[in-house]
N, C-alpha and C positions, 0 to 999 in steps of 0.2 A: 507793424500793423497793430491799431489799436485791437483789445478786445470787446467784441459787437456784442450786447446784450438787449433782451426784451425782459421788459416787468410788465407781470399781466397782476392788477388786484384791481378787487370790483369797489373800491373805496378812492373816487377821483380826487382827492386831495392828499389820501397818502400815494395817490401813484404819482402826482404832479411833485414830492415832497421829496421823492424817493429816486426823481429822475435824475430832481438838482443833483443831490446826496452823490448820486454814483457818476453822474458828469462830472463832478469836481475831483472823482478821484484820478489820479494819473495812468493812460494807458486804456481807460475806460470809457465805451463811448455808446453812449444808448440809441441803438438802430429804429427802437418803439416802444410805444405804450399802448398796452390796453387791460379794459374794465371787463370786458363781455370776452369770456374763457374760452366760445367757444370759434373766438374768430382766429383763436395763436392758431392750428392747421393753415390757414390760408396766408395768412402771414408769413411762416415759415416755408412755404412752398412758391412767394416771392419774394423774401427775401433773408442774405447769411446771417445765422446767428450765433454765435459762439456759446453764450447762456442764457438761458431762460431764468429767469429771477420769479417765482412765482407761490403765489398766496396758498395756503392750505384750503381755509372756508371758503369757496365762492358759488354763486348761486349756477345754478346749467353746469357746468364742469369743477370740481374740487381739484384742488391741487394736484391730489395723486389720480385720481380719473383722468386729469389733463396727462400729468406723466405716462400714465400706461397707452394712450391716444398715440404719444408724439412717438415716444421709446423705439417702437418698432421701424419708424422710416426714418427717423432721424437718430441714427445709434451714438453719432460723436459728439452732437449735444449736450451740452453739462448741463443739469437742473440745479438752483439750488433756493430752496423751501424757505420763505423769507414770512415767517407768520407770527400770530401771539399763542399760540397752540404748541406748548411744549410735555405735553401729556406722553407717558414712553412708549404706547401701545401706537400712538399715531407717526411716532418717530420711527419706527421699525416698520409699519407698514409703508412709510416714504420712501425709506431704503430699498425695501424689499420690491418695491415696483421700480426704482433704478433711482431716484435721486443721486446726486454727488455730494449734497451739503445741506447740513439743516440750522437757521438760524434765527432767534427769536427777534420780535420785535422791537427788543430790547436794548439789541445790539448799537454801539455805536459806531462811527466813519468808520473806527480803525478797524475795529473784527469783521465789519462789512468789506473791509478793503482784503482783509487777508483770506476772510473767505471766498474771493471772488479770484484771487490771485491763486490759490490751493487747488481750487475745483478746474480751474484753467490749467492747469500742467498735470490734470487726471488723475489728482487726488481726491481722498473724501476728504471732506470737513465736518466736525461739531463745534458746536459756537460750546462754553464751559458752560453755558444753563443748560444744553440739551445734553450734554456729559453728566452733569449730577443728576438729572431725570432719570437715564439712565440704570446710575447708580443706588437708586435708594433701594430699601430691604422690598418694598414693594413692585418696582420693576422689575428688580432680580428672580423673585419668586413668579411674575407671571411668565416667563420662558423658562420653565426648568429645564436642565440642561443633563440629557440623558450620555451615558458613559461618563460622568465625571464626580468622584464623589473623593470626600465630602461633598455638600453643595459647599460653593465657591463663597469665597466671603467677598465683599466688597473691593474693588480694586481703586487707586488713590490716581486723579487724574494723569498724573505723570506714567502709571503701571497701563493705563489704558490708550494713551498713546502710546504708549511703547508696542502693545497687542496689536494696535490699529496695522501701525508700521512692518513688525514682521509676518500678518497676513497679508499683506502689500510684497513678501519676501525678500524684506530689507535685508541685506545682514547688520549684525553689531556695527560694524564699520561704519555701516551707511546712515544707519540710525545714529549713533554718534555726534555721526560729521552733520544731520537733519538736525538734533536738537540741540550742538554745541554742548555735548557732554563728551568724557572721555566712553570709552569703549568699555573699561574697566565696569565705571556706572551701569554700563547698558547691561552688564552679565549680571551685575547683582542685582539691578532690577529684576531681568528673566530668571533668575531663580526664584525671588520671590515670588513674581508672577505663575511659576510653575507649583511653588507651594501652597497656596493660596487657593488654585483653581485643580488641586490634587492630579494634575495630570506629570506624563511624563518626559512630553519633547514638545519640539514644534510643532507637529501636527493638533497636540491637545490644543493647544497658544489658538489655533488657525479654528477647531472645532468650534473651541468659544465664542471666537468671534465673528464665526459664522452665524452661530445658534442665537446670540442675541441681535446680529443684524449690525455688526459694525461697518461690514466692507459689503 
């Protein structure tokens, strides 16, 4: 069964742009469109949708206004945040009202396709422009991260998926066999990653990545 998505942005020519885009990819098959945010409820209460693909800015309901709207009736929903708004403070508020995935408009087929395929087997996703947002000295410092000191230094996108994953309670194994590395890799990454963010097991790994809003 294919997977049923809706793209709601209030800009009708990237939604007409965006429908092609994601019909062409394989597997994927667009149940609707729409411009006016605040029709997704009624749509969604006739008919299945596996993902909402949906705009951050829009006029009457905002992306994450729409999210927190649907969240509660429709829990198995996957959202994922398809906007030009890669600022960190608005990335962590998408999460933190339930998104699955956040992806700039930047994105081309392919990372729209992997995103769409990740967020669909109940993973998160970050597209790498919304990973280095993330990342800089300036995100970092606006969620400071209490019990963990030093403050943490910057983590290298590969350390942050690795984070992603065993708040997800991957083991090394699993993670491994996800990114096609050895196991071996996976351990010396998590030491780094534990050195780095001055904690002392999994639990600090899982703090982190709570505190800034990965999972």
């Amino acid at each position: 069964m294919p997977i049923r998505i809706l793209i709601v942005d209030d800009h009708q020519i990237l939604l007409d742009s965006l429908s092609l885009l994601i019909s062409s990819i394989p597997n994927m098959e667009v149940v609707g469109t729409l411009y006016d945010s605040r029709k997704v409820p009624d749509f969604l209460e006739n008919n299945e949708i596996d993902i909402l693909v949906s705009d951050m800015n829009m006029p009457y309901l905002t992306g994450i206004d729409l999210t927190l709207k649907v969240r509660n009736h429709y829990p198995n929903l996957k959202i994922l945040m398809l906007t030009v708004n890669d600022e960190a403070e608005n990335i962590r508020h998408a999460f933190q009202a339930g998104i699955s995935g956040y992806v700039t408009k930047k994105a081309n087929r392919s990372e729209l396709e992997k995103a769409l395929t990740t967020i669909a087997k109940g993973e998160k996703y970050f597209s790498e422009a919304v990973l280095k947002e993330l990342l800089t000295p300036v995100s970092m410092s606006a969620s400071p991260i209490e019990e963990i000191q030093p403050e943490p230094k910057a983590l290298t996108l590969r350390e942050l998926e690795i984070v992603k994953l065993i708040a997800q309670e991957l083991s090394s194994s699993q993670i491994a066999d996800r990114l096609f590395i050895s196991v071996g890799t996976v351990e010396n990454h998590r030491h780094n990653i534990l050195q780095k963010l001055g904690v002392k097991n999994t639990i600090g790994i899982i703090k982190y990545a709570i505190k800034y809003r990965l999972i």
